[in-house]
C-alpha positions, -999 to +999 in steps of 0.1 A: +563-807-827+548-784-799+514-763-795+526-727-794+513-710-762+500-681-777+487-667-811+516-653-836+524-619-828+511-625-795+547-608-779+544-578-801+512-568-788+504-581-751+516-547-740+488-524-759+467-506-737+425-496-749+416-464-745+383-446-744+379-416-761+348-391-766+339-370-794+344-332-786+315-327-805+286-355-807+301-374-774+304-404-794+327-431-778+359-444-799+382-470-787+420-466-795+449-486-790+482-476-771+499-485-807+478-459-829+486-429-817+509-418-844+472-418-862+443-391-867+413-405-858+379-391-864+345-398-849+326-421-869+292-407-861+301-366-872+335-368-887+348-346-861+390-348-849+391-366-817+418-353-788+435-378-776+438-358-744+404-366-734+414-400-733+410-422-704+423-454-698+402-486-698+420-516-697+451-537-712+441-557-744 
């Protein structure tokens, strides 16, 4: 038997990128994953729809 090299489902998502997002209202900072945008997210300090086109890129995951 072998030691597996990486965690299970590790192929699936070493490709996800983490992105930054601010709130268009309060400025609160949300991080998002390359693999939930099909999602509405909302701003956990005022409730308020964030735009994923204010999104910059931070780093891969």
């Amino acid at each position: 038997m072998t030691t597996p090299q990486h965690c299970p489902g590790y192929e699936q998502f070493k490709h996800l990128q983490s992105f930054s997002c601010a709130c268009p209202k309060c400025g609160e900072k949300k991080e998002i994953f390359s693999d939930e945008f099909d999602r509405t997210h909302r701003c956990s300090a005022c409730g308020e729809e964030i735009d994923f086109t204010q999104c910059t890129l931070e780093g891969g995951a």
